[in-house]
N, CA, C and O atoms as CSV, one atom per row, in Angstrom:
chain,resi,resn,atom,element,x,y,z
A,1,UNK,N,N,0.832,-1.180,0.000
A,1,UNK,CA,C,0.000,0.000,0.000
A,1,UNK,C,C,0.879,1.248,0.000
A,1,UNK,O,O,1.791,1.390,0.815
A,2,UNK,N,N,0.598,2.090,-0.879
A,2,UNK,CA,C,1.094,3.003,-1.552
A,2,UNK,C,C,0.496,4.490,0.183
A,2,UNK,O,O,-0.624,4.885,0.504
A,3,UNK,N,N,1.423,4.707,0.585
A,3,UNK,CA,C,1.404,6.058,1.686
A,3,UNK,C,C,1.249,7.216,1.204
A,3,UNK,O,O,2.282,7.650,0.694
A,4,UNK,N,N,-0.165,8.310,1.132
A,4,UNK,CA,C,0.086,9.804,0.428
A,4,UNK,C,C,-0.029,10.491,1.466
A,4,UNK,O,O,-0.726,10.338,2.469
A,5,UNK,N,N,0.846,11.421,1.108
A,5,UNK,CA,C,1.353,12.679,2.203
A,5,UNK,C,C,0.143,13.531,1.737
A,5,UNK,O,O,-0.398,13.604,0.634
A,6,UNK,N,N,-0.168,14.277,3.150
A,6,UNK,CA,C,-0.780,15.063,2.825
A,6,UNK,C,C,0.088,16.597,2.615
A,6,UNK,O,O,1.049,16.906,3.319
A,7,UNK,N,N,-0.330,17.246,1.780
A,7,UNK,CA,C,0.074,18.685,1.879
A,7,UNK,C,C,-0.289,19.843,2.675
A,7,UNK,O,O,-1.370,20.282,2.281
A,8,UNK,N,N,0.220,20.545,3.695
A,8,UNK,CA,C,-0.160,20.752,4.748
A,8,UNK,C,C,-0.661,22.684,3.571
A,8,UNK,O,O,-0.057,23.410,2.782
A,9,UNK,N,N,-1.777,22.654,4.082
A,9,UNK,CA,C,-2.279,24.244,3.170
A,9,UNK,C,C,-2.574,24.728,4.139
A,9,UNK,O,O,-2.922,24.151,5.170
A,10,UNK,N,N,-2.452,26.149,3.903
A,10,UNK,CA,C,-3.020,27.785,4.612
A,10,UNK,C,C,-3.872,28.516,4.004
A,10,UNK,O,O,-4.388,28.456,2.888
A,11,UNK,N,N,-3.951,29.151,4.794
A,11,UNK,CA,C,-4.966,30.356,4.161
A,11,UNK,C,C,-4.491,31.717,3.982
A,11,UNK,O,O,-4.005,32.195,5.007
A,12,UNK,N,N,-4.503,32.862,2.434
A,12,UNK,CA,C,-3.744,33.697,3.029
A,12,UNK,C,C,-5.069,34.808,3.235
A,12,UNK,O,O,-6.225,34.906,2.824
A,13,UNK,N,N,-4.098,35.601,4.174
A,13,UNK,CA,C,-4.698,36.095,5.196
A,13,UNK,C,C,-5.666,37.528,4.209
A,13,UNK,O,O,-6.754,38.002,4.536
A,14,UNK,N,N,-4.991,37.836,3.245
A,14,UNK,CA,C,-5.854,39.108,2.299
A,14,UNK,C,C,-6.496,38.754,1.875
A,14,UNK,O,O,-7.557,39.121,2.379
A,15,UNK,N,N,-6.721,37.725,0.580
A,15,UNK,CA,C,-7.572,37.144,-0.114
A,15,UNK,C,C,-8.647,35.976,0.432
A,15,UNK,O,O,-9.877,35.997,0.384
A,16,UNK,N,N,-7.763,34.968,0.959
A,16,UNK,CA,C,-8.685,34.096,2.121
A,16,UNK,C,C,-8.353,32.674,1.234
A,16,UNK,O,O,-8.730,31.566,1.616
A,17,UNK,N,N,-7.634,32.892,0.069
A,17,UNK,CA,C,-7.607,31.249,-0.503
A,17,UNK,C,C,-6.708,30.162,-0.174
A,17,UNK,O,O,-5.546,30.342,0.191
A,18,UNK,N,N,-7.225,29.105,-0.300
A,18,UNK,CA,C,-6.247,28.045,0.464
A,18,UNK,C,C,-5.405,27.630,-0.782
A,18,UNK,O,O,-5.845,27.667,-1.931
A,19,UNK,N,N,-3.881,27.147,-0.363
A,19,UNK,CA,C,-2.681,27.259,-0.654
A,19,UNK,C,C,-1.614,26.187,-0.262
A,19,UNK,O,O,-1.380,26.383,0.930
A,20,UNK,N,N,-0.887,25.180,-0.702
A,20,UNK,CA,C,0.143,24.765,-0.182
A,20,UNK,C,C,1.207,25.735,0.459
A,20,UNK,O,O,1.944,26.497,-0.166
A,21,UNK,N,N,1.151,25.576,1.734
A,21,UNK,CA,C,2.293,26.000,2.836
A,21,UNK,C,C,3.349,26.737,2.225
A,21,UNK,O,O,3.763,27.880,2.418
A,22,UNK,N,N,3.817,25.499,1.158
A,22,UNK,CA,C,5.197,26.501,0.750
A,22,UNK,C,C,5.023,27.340,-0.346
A,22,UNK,O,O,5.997,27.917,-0.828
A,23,UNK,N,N,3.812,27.490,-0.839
A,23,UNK,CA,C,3.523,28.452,-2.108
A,23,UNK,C,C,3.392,29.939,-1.278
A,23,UNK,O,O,3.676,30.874,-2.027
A,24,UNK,N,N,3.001,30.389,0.192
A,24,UNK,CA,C,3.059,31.289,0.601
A,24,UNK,C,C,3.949,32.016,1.041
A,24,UNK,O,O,4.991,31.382,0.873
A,25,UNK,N,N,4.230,33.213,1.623
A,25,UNK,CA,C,5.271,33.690,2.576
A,25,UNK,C,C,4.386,34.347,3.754
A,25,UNK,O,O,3.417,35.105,3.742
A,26,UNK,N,N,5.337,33.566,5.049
A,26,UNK,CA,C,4.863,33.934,6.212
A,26,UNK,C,C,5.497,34.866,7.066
A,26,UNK,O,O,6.694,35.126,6.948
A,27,UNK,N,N,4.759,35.392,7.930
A,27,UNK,CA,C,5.373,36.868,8.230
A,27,UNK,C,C,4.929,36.565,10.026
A,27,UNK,O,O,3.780,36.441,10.449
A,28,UNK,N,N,5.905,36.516,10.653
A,28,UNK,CA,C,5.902,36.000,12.090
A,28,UNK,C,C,6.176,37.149,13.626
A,28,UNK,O,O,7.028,37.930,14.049
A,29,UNK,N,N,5.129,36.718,13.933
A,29,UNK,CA,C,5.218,37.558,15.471
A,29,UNK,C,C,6.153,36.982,16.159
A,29,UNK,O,O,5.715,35.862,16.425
A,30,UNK,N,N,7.571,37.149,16.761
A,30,UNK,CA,C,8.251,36.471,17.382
A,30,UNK,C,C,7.599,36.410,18.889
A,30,UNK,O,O,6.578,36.977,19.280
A,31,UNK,N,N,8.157,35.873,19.346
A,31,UNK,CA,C,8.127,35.943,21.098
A,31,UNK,C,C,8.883,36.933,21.704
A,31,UNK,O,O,9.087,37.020,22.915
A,32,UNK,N,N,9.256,37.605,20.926
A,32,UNK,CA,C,9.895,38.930,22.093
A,32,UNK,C,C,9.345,40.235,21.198
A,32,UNK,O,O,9.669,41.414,21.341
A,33,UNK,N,N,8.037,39.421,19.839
A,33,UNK,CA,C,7.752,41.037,19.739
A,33,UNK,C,C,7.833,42.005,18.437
A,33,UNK,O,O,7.441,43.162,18.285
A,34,UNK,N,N,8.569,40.991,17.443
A,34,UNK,CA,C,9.823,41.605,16.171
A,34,UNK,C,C,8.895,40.664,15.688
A,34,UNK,O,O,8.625,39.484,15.910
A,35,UNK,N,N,8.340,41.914,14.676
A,35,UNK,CA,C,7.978,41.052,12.659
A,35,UNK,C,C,8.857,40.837,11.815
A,35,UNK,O,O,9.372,41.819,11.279
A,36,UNK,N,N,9.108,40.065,11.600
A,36,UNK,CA,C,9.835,39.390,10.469
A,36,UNK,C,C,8.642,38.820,9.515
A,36,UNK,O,O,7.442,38.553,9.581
A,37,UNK,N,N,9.710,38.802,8.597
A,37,UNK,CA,C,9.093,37.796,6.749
A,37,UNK,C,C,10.310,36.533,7.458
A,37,UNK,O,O,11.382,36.494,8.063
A,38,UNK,N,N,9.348,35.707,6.931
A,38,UNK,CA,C,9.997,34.015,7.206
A,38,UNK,C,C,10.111,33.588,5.932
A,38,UNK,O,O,9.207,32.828,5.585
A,39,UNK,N,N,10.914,33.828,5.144
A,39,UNK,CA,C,11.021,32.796,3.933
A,39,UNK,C,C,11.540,30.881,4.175
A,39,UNK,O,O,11.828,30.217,3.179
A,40,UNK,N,N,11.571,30.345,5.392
A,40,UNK,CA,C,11.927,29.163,5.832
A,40,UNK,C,C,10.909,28.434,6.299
A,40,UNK,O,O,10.910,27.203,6.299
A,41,UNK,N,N,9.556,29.479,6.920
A,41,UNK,CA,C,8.521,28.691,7.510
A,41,UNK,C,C,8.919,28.271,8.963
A,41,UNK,O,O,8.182,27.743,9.796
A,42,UNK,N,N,10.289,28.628,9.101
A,42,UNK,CA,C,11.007,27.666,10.638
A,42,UNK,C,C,10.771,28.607,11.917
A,42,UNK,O,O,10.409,28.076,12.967
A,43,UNK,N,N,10.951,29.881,11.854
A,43,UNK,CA,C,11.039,31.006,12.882
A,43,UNK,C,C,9.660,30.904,14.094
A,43,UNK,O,O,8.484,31.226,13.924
A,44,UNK,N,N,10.197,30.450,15.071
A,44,UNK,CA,C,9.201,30.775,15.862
A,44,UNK,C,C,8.659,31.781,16.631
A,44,UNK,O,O,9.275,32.601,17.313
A,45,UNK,N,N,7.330,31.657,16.463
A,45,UNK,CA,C,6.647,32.780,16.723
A,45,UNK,C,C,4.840,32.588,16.041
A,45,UNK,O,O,4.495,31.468,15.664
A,46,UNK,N,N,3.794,33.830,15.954
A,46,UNK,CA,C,2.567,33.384,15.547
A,46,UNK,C,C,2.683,33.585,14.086
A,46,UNK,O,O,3.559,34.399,13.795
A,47,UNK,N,N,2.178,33.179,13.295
A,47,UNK,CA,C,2.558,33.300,11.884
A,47,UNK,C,C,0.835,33.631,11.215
A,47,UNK,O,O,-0.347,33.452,11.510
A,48,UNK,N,N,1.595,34.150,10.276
A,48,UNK,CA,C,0.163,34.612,9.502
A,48,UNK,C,C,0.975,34.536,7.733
A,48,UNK,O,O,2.150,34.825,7.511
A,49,UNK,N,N,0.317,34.237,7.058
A,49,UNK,CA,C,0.576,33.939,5.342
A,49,UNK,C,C,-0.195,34.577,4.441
A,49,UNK,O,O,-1.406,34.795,4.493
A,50,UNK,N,N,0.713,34.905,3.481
A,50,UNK,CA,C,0.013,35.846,2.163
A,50,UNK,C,C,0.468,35.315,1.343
A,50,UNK,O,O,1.442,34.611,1.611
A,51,UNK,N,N,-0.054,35.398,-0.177
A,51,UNK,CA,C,-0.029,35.080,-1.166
A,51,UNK,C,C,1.396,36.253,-1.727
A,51,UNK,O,O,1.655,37.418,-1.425
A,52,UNK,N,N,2.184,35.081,-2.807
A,52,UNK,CA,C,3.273,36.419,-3.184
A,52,UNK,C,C,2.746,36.648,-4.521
A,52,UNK,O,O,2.889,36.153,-5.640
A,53,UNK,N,N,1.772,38.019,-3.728
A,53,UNK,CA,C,1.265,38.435,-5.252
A,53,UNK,C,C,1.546,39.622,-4.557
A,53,UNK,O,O,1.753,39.665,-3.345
A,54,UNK,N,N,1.557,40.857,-5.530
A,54,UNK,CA,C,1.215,42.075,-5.095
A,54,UNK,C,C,-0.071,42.556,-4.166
A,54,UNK,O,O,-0.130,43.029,-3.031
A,55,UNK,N,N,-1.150,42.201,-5.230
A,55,UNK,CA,C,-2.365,42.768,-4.606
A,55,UNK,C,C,-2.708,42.030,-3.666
A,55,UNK,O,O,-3.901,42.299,-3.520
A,56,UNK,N,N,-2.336,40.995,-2.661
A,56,UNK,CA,C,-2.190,40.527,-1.919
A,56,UNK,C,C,-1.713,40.999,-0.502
A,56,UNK,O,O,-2.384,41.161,0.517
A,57,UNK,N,N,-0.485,41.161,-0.695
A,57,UNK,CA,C,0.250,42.360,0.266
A,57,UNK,C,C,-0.242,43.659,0.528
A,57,UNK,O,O,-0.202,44.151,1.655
A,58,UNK,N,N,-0.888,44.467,-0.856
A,58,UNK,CA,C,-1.228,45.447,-0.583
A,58,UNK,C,C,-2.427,45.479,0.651
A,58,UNK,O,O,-2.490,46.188,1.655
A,59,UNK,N,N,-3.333,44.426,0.154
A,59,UNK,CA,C,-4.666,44.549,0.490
A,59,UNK,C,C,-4.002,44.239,2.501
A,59,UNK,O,O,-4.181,44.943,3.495
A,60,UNK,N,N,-3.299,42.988,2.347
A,60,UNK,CA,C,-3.031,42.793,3.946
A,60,UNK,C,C,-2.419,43.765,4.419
A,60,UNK,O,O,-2.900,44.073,5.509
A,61,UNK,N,N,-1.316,44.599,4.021
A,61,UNK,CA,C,-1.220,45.838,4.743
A,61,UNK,C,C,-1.996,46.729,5.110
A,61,UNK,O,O,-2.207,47.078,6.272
A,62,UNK,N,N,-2.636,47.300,3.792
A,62,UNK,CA,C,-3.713,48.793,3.798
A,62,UNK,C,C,-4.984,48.027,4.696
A,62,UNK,O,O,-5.320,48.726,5.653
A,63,UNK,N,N,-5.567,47.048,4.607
A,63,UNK,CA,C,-7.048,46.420,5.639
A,63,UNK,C,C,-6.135,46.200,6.760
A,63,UNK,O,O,-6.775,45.263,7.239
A,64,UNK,N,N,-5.238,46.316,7.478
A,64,UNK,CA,C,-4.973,45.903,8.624
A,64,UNK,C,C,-5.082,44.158,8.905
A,64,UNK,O,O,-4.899,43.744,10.049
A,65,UNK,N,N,-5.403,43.158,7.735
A,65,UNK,CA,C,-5.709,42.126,7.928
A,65,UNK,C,C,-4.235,41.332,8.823
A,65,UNK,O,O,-4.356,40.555,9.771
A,66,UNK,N,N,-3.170,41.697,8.331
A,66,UNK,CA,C,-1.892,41.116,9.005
A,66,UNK,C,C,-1.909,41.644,10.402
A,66,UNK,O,O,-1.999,40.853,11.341
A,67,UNK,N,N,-1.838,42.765,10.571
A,67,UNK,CA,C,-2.211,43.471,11.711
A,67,UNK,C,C,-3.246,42.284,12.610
A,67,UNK,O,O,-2.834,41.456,13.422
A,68,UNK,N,N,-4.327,42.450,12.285
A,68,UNK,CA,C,-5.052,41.591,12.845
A,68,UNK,C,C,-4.672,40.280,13.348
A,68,UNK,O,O,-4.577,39.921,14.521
A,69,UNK,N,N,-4.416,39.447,12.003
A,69,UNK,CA,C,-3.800,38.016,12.684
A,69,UNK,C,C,-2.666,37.898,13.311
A,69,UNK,O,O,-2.535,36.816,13.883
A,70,UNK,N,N,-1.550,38.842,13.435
A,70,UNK,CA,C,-0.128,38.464,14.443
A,70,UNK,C,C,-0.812,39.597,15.815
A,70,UNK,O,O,-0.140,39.746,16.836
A,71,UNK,N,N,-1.845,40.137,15.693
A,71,UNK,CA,C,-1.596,40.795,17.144
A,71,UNK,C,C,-1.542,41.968,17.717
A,71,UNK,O,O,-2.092,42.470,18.697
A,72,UNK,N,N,-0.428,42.482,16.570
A,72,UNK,CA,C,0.483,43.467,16.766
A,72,UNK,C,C,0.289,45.165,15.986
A,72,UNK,O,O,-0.903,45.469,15.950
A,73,UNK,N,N,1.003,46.005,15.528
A,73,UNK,CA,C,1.091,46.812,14.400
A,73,UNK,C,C,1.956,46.264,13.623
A,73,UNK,O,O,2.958,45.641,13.976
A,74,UNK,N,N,1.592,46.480,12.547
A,74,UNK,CA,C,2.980,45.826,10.850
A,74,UNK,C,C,3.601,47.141,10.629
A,74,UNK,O,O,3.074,47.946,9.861
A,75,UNK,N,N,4.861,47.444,11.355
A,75,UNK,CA,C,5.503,48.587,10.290
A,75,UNK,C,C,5.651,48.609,9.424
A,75,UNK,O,O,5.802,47.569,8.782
A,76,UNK,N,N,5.706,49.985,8.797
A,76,UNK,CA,C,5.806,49.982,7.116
A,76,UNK,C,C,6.459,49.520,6.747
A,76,UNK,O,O,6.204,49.265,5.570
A,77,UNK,N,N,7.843,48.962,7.246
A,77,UNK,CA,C,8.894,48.489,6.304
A,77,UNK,C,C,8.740,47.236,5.762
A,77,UNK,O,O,9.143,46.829,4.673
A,78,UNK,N,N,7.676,46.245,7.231
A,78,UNK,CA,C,7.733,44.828,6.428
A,78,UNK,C,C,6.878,45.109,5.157
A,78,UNK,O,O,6.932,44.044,4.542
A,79,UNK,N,N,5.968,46.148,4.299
A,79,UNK,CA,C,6.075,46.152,3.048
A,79,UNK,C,C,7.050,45.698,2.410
A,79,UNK,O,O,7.285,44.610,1.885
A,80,UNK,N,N,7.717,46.852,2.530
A,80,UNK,CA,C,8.719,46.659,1.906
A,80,UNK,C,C,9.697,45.047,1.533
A,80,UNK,O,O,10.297,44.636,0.539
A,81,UNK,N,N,9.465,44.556,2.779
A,81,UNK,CA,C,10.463,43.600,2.923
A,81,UNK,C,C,9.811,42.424,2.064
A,81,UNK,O,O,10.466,41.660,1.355
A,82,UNK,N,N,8.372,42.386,2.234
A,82,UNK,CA,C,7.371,41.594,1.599
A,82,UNK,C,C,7.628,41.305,0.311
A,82,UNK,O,O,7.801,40.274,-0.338
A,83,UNK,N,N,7.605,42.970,0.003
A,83,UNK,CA,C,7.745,43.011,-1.793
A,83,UNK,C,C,9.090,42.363,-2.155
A,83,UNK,O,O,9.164,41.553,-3.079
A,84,UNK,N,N,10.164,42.730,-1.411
A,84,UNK,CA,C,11.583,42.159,-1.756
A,84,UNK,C,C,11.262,40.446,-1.854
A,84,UNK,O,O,11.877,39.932,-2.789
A,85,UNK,N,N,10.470,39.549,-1.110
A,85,UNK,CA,C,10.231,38.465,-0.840
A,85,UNK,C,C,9.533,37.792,-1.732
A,85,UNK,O,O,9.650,36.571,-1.826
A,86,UNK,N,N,8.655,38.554,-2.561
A,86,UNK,CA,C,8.018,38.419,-3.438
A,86,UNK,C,C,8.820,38.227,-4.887
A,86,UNK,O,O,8.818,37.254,-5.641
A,87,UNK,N,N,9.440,39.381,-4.991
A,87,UNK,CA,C,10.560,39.347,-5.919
A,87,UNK,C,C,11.286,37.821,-6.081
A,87,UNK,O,O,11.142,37.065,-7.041
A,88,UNK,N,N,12.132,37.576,-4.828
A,88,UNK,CA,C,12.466,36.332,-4.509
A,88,UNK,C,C,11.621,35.173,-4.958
A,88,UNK,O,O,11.954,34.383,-5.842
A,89,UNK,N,N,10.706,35.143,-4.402
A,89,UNK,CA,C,9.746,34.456,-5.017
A,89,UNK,C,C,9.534,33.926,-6.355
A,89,UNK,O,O,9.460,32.709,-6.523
A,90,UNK,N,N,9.405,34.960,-7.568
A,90,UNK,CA,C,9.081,35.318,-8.329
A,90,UNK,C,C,10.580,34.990,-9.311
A,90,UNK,O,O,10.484,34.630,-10.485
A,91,UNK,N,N,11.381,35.102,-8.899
A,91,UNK,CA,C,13.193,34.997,-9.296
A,91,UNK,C,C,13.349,33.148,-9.138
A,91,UNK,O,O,13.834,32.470,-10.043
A,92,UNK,N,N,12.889,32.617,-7.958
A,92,UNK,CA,C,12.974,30.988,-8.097
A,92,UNK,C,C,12.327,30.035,-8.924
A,92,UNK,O,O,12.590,28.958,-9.459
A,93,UNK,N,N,11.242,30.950,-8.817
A,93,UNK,CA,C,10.396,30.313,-10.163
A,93,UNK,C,C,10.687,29.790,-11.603
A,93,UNK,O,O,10.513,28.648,-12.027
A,94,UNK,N,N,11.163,30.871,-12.251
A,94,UNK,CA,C,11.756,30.695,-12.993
A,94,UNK,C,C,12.881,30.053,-13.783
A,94,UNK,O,O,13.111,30.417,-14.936
């Protein structure tokens, strides 16, 4: 008998569609407090996932939706850092 893995999916947090785990990037509340972008999935802390699309990011920044799921406030920069991640993203693909 043949064993299938399951693929562990998320939801991202702007749009709301479900996703294999590693098709997203997660963006983590640490335990002492610090947002980070997790491109590893490993960082502990509360995690929340977006789609690496643009209008994705936008929407979870500008609605406060990230905000919402880690807790916290999202400084502006993890935009920024998002979009760089995205890029990344977008660069492996290929």
């Amino acid at each position: 008998m043949v064993k299938v893995r399951k693929v562990p999916q998320r939801s991202c947090v702007a749009c709301g569609r479900m996703r294999p785990k590693r098709e997203l990037i997660r963006v983590v509340r640490t335990p002492a407090g610090e947002i980070k972008v997790d491109l590893t999935g490993k960082v502990s802390g509360r995690g929340a996932y977006v789609c690496p699309e643009a209008p994705c990011i936008e929407r979870g920044v500008r609605e406060g939706r990230l905000q919402h799921a880690l807790g916290v406030a999202v400084p502006a920069e993890i935009a920024g850092e998002l979009q760089r991640a995205v890029d990344l993203v977008a660069a492996g693909r290929r």
